[in-house]
C-alpha positions in Angstrom: -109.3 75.6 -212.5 -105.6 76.0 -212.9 -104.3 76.0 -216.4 -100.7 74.0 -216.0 -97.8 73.9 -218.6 -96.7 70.5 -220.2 -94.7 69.1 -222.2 -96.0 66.1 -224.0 -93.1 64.3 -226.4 -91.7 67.5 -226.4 -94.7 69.7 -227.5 -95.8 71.9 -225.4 -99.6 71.9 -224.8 -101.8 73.3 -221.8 -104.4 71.2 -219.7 -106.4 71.8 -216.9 -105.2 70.6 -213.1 -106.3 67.2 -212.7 -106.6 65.8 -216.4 -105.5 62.7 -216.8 -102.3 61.6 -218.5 -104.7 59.7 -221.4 -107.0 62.4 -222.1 -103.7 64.6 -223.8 -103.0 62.1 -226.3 -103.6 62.2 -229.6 -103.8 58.4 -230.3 -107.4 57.3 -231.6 -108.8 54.2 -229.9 -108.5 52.2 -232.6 -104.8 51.1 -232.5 -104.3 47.7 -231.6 -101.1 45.4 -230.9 -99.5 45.4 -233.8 -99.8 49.6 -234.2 -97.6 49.5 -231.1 -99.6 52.1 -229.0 -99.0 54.5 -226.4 -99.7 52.7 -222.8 -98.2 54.2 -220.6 -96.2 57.5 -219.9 -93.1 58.9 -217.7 -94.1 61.7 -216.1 -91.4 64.0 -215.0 -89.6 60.6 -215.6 -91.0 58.6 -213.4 -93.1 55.5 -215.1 -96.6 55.8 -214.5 -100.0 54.2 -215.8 -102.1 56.5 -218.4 -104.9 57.1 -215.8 -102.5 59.3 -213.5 -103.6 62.3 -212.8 -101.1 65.6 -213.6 -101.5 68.0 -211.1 -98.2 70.7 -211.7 -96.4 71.6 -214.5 -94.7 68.8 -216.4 -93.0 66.9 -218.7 -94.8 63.9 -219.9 -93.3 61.0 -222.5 -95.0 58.5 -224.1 -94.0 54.8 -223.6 -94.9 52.4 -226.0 -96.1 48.6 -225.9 -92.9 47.4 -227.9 -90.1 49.5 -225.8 -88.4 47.8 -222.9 -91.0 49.7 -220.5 -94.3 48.6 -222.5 -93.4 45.0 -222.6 -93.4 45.1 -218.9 -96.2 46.6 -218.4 -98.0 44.2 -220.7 -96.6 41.2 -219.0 -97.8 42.3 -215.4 -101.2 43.3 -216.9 -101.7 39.9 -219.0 -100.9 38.4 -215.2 -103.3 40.8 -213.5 -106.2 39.6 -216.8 -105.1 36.2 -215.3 -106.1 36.9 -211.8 -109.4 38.7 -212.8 -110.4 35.7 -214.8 -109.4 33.0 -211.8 -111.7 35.1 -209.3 -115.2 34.9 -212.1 -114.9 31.6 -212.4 -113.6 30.2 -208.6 -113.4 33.0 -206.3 -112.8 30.3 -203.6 -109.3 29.4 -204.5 -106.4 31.7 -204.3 -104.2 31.6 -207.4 -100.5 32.2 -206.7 -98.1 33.6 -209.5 -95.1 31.7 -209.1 -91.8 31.9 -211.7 -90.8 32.8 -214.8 -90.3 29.9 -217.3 -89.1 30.5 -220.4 -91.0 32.7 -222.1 -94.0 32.2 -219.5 -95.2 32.2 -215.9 -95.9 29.5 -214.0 -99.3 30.0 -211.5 -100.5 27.3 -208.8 -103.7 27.2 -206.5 -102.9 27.5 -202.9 -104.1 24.1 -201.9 -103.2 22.6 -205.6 -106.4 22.6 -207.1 -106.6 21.3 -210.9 -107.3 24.8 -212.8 -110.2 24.8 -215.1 -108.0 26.2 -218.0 -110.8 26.3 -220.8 -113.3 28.5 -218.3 -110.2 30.6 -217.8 -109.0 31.3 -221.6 -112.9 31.8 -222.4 -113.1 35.1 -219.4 -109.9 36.2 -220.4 -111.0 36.5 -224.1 -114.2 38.0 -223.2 -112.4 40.4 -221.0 -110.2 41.9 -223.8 -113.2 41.9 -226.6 -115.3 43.9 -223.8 -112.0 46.1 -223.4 -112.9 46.2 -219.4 -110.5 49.1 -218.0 -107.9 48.9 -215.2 -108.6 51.5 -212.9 -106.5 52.5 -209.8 -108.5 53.0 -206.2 -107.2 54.1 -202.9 -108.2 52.3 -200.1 -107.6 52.4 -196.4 -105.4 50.5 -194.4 -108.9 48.4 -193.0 -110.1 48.2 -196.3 -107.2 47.1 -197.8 -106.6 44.3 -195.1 -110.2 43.1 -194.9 -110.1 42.6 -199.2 -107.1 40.5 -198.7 -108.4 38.2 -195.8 -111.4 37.9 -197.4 -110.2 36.8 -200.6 -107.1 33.9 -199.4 -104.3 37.1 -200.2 -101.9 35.6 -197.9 -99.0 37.4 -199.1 -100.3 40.5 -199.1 -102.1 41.0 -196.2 -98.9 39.8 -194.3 -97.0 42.4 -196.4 -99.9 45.1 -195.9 -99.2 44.5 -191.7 -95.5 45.3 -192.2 -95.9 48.5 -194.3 -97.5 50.6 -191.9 -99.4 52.9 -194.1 -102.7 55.2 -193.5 -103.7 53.9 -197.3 -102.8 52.1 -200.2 -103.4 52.1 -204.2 -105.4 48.8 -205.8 -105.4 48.0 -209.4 -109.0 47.1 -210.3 -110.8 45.0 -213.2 -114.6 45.2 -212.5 -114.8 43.6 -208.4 -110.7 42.1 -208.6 -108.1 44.0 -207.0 -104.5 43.5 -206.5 -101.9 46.2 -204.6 -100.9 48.4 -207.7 -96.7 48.5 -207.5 -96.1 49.8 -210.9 -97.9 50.8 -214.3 -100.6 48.6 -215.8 -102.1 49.3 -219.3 -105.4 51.4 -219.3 -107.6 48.7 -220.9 -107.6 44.9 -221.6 -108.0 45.4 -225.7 -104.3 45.3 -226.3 -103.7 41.8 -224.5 -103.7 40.2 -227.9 -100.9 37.6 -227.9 -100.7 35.2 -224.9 -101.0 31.4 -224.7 -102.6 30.0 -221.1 -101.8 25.9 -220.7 -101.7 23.4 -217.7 -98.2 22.8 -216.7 -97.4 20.5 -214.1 -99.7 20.8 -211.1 -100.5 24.9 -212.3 -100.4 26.9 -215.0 -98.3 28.2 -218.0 -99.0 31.9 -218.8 -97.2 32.5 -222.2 -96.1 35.9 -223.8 -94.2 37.5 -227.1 -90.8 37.7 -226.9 -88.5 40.6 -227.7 -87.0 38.9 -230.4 -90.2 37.5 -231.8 -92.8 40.6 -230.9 -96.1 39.4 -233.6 -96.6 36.0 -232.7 -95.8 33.5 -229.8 -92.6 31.4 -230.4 -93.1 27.5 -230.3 -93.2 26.4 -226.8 -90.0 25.2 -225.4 -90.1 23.1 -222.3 -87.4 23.3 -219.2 -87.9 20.9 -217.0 -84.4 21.0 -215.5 -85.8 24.9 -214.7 -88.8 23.6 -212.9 -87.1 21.2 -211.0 -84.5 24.3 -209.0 -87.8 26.2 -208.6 -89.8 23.1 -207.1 -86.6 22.3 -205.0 -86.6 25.9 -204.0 -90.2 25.9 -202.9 -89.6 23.5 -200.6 -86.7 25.5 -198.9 -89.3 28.4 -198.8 -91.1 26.0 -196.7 -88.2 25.2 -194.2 -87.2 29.2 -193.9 -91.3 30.2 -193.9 -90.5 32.6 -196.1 -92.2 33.2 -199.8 -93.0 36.4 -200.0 -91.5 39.4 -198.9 -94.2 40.2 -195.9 -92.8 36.9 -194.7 -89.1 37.8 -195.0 -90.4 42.0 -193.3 -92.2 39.9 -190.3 -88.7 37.9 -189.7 -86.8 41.1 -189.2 -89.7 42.4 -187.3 -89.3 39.4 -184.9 -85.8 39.8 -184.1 -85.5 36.3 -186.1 -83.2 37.6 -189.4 -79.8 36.3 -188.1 -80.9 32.5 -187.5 -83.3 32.8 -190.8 -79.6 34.2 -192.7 -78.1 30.9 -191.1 -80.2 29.0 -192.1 -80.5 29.9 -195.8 -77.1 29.5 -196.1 -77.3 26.0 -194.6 -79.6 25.0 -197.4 -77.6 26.5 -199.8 -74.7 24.8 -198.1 -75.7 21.4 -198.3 -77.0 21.9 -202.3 -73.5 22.7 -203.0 -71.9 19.6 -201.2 -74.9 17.5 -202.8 -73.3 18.8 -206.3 -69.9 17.8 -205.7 -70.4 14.0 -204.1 -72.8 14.1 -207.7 -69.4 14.6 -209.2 -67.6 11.8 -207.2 -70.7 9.4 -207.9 -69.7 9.9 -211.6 -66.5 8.5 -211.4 -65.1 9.8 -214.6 -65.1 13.5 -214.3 -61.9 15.4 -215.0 -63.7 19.4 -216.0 -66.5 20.4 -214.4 -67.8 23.8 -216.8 -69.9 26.1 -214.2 -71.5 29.1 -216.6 -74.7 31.5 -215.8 -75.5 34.8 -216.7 -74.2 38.3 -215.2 -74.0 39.0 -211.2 -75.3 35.1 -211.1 -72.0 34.7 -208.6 -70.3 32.0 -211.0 -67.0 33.1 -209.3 -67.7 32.5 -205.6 -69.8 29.7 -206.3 -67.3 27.6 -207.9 -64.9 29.3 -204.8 -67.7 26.9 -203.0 -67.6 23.9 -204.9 -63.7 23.8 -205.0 -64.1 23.6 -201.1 -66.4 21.0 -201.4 -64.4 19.1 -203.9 -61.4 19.1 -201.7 -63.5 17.3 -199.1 -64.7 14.8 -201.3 -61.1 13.9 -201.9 -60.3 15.7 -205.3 -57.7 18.4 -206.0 -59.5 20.9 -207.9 -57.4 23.4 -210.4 -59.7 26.5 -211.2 -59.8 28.0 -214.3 -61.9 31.3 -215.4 -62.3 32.1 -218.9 -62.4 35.6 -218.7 -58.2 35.0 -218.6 -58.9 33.6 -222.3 -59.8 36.8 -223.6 -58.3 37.8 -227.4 -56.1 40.9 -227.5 -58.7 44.2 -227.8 -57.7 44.4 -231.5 -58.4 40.7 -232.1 -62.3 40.7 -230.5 -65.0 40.6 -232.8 -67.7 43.7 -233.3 -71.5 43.6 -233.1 -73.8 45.1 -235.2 -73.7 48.3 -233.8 -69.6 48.3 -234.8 -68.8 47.9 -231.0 -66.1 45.3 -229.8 -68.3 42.1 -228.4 -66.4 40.4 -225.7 -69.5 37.9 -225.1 -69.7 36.1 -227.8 -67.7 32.6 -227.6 -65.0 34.0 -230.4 -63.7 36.8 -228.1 -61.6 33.6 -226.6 -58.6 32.8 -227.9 -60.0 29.0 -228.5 -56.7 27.8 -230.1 -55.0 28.3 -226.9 -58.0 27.2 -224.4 -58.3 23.8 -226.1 -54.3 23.3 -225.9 -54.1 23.9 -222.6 -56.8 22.1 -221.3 -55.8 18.8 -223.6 -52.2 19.2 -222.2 -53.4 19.3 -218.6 -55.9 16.4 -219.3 -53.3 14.4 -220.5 -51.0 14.8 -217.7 -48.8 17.5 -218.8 -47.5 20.3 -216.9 -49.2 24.1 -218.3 -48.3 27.2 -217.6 -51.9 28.4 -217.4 -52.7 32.1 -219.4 -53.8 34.9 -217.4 -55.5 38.2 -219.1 -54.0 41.4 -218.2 -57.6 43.6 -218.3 -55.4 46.3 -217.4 -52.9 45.8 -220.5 -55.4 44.0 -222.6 -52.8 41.0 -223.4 -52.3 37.6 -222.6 -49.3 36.5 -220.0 -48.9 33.3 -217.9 -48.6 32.0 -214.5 -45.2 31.7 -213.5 -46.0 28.5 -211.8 -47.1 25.2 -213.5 -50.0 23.1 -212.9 -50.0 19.3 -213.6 -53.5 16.8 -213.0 -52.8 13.8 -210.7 -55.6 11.5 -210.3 -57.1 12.9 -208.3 -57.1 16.8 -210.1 -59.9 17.9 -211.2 -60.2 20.9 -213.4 -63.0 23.9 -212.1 -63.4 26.2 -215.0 -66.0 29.5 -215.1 -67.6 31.7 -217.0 -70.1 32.4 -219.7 -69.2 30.0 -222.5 -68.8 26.9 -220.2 -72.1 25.3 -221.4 -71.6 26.0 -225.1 -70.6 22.8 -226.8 -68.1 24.2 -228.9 -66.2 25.3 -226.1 -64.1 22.0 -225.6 -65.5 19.9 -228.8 -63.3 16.8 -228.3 -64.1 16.3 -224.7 -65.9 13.4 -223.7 -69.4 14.0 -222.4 -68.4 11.4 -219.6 -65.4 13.6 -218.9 -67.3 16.9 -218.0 -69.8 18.1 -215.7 -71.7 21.0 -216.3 -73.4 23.1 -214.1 -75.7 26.2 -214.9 -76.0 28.9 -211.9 -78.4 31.7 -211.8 -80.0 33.8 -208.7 -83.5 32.7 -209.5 -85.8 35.1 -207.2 -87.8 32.6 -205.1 -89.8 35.3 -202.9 -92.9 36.8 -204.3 -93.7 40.3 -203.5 -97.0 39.1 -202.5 -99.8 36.5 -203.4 -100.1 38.2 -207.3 -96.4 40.1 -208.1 -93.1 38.2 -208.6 -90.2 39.8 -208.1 -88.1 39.8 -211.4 -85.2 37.8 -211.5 -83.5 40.4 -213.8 -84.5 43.1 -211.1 -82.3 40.7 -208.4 -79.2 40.3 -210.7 -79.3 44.3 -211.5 -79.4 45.2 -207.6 -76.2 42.8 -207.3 -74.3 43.8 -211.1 -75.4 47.9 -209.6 -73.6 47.3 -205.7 -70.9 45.2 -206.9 -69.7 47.7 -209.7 -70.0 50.6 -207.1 -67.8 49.0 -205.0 -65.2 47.2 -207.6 -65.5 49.6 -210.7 -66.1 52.5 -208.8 -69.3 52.8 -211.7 -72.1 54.6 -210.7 -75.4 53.0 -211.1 -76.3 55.2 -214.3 -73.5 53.3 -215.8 -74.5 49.9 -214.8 -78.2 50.3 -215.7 -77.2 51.8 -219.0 -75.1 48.8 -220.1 -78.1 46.3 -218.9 -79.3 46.1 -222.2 -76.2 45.1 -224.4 -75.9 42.4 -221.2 -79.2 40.8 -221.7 -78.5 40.8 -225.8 -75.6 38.6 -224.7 -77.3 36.2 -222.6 -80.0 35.5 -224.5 -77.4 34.8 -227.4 -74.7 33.2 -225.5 -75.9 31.5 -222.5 -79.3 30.8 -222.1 -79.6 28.7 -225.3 -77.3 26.2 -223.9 -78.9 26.2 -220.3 -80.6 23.1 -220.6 -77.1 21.4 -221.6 -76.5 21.4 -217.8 -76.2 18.5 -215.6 -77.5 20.4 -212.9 -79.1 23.6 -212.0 -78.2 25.9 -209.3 -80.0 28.8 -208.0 -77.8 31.4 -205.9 -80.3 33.8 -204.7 -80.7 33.8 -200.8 -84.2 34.6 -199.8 -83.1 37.3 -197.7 -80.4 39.3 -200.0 -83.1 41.7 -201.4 -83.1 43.6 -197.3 -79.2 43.5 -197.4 -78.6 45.0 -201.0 -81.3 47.7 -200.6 -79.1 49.2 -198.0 -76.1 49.8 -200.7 -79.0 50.3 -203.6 -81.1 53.3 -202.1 -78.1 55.5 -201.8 -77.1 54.4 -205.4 -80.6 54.3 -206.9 -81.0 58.0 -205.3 -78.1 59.0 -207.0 -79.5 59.0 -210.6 -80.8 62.7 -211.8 -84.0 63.3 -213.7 -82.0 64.0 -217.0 -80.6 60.0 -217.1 -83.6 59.4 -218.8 -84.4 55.3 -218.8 -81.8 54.9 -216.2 -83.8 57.7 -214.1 -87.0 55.8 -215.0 -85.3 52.3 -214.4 -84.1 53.9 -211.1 -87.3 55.0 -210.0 -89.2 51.6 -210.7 -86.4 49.9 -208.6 -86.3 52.2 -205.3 -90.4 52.0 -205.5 -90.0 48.5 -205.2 -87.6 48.4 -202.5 -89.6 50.5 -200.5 -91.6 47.9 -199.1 -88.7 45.4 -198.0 -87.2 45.9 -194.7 -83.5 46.4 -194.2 -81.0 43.7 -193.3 -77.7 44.8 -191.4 -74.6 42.9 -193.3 -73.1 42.1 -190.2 -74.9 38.6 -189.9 -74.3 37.6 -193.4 -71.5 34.8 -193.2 -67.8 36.0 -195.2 -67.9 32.6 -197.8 -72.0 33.7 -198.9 -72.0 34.7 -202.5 -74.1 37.4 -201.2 -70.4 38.7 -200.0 -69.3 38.5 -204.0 -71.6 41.9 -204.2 -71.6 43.5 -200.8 -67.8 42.9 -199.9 -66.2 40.8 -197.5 -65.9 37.8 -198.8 -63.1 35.0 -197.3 -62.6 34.5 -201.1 -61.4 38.0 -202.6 -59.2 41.0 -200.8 -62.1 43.7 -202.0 
């Protein structure tokens, strides 16, 4: 057999053709959690599970449970234990992952079944103390079908229809499969820290957080959360799309333009439903819209301001970003680098005069940032509230309390934006939020920025350490929830992603890795021409076009 040439963590070592990726470690069996073990690897960059076979030379690098990569990976395996433990105790039902919540996800049964949660925590707990191994199987277009009708996979047998392929790879613990999409750990025995509750009508799978690894933070409830995803379940139901084989089959059909109308429609009418919620109120003179990155905060409150003006008000818009301190002025982070996310980057002082001025009837000069020039100027023409003005004011800090301190809770409304993925990949994968915003952040910056999408992937991190800091902790001050994402966006941005994606060489190293993860899942959603996608969508905030902006 052929002897190959590899390098594993940069020491070279020899193997046979055909030896698995776990088989060359060094790592004894006996690391648990807390050791953080190897459990996973890239392999000539590309993220793959520990069971892969290498059959050329290569270059191999271990990825660990705690790094960006591992947590992943555990979360989608601590899912797939999930599964396995729903189909030993009531193969019957069909369990359907559903959202991310807070530091969990939220699973239903198909026909809304109460789960037997106790019966559940005790398989799962057997599972890991047998340390049953997730092994990957091919199987053939038939057999892959027939396993999915014959255990209620919905989803994925209407995806499995629209892919066309001779075969597929499974993920496998003892007789449960699921379609394998990216890499699972090896074994159960490092599932160690996970909570399982009922929540709702379903269930509330809990895992570590980055910022808290070693033990599971107390639970935090989001109601207002649930509520966008329940409301958005519903418009699943109106579109008959939840999953992506759905959304392939609609494009199949001929059917994408009216199902693009129609999305819009709903989305439409949850924006006008927002704004007569303002009117209802009465005493509103600021509404504060804030959400994290590529969540289309801009466009959005483009949308409301239309709205607004139809409900009889006379909205004045105000971005925060045109707050910014001079670069000299802005705070560092730890790392020594200037942080323009945190709430101090604004020059407060200024923000609160302006706004109390305006509020009281005064005529303002409003500022405007010079990004270019890095300084402060202002408009040449002033702005005065009537009674019927009402301020419109975005961007990242508009929940935070301290914002606007002596503003009347009566006098504000607050909404929180986000594009919450609502379509499933199939009956047991989500589709990552995060994965949704970076598609959007990666197009949009192409386009505006002229960044590549090395760039944009490499900055995700420091923009996730500045939501989780800055905006998500005040989420739940929000009068209202919004999502943005349009159940059929994924089809349009994967035909400015690919190119992108395709873009990013082998020596980019997590951005390569990153890269490859993200064009593996786009793979298996169909394209979406841009043409039908309407000019005021916030879809057109990424893509271009939009009635709102000259780019």
């Amino acid at each position: 057999m052929l002897e190959l040439k590899i390098t594993l963590d940069g020491k070279e070592i020899k193997a046979k053709r055909g030896t698995r990726i776990i088989d060359l470690l060094d790592e004894g069996r006996a690391l648990s959690y807390k050791d953080n073990p190897v459990i996973a690897a890239k392999l000539n960059g590309k993220p793959v599970s520990l069971s892969e076979h290498v059959l050329g030379n290569a270059s191999i690098e271990s990825i660990r449970l705690l790094s960006p990569f591992g947590k992943r990976i555990y979360r989608k395996s601590l899912c797939f234990l999930l599964s396995y433990a729903s189909s030993v105790i009531a193969p019957e039902r069909s369990l359907i992952i559903g959202h991310s919540l807070g530091d969990g996800y939220y699973f239903r049964y198909r026909r809304s079944e109460k789960p037997d949660t106790e019966k559940l925590k005790k398989v799962m707990e057997e599972a890991i103390a047998e340390d049953l191994p997730i092994e990957l199987v091919e199987l053939t277009e038939s057999e892959a079908l027939e396993y999915a009708q014959s255990h209620g996979l919905t989803e994925s047998e209407i995806l499995l229809k629209t892919m066309n392929s001779s075969s597929y790879r499974f993920a496998r613990i003892k007789g449960c499969l699921e379609m394998y999409y990216e890499p699972l750990l090896p074994s159960l025995r490092y599932l160690e820290l996970w909570e399982l509750r009922e929540y709702e009508d379903g269930l509330l799978l809990r895992y570590p957080q980055s910022r808290q690894p070693y033990e599971l933070m107390e639970f935090a409830d989001n109601p207002l959360l649930f509520s966008v995803f329940s409301e958005n379940k519903r418009y699943a139901s109106i579109l008959g799309i939840s999953s992506i084989g759905e959304l392939n089959m609609k494009v199949q059909k001929g059917e994408i333009g009216k199902t693009i109308l129609l999305s819009e429609a709903l989305q439409r009418r949850r924006i006008s439903d927002i704004s007569r919620m303002i009117k209802s109120k009465g005493s509103v003179k600021a509404v504060f819209i804030a959400g994290p990155s590529s969540s289309g905060k801009t466009t959005f409150s483009m949308r409301l301001s239309d709205e607004l003006r139809v409900d009889g008000f006379k909205p004045i818009k105000i971005s925060l970003d045109d707050y910014y301190l001079p670069t000299e002025k802005v705070p560092v982070d730890e790392y020594g680098e200037k942080d323009y996310e945190v709430l101090e980057a604004l020059d407060l002082p200024l923000l609160r005069e302006q706004l109390s001025a305006l509020i009281e009837g005064k005529s303002v000069n409003l500022a405007q940032f010079s990004f270019k020039e890095r300084k402060t100027t202002f408009r040449k023409e002033p702005v005065r509230m009537n009674e019927d003005s009402i301020l419109v004011i975005e961007g990242i800090h508009g929940l935070n309390p301290a914002l606007i301190p002596s503003l009347p809770r009566e006098m504000g409304f607050r909404i929180y934006i986000s594009a919450l993925t609502q379509v499933n990949l199939d009956t047991r994968s989500r589709i990552s939020t995060t994965d949704n915003r970076i598609l959007r952040r990666m197009v949009r910056d192409s386009r505006t920025r002229g960044f590549d999408a090395v760039e944009t992937l490499s900055r995700w991190p420091s923009v996730e350490r500045g939501e989780k800091n800055h905006i998500f902790p005040f989420q739940n001050n929000a009068d209202v929830m919004i999502n943005s994402a349009l159940e059929y966006e994924l089809g349009v941005l994967k035909t400015y992603a690919v190119p992108l994606l395709k873009s990013v060489s082998k020596d980019k190293g997590e951005s390569y890795a990153s890269a490859r993860r993200l064009l593996d899942f786009l793979d298996y959603i169909y394209p979406i021409p841009s043409e039908s996608v309407p000019g005021d969508s916030l879809l057109r905030e990424f893509i271009g076009g939009s009635i709102y902006s000259a780019t």
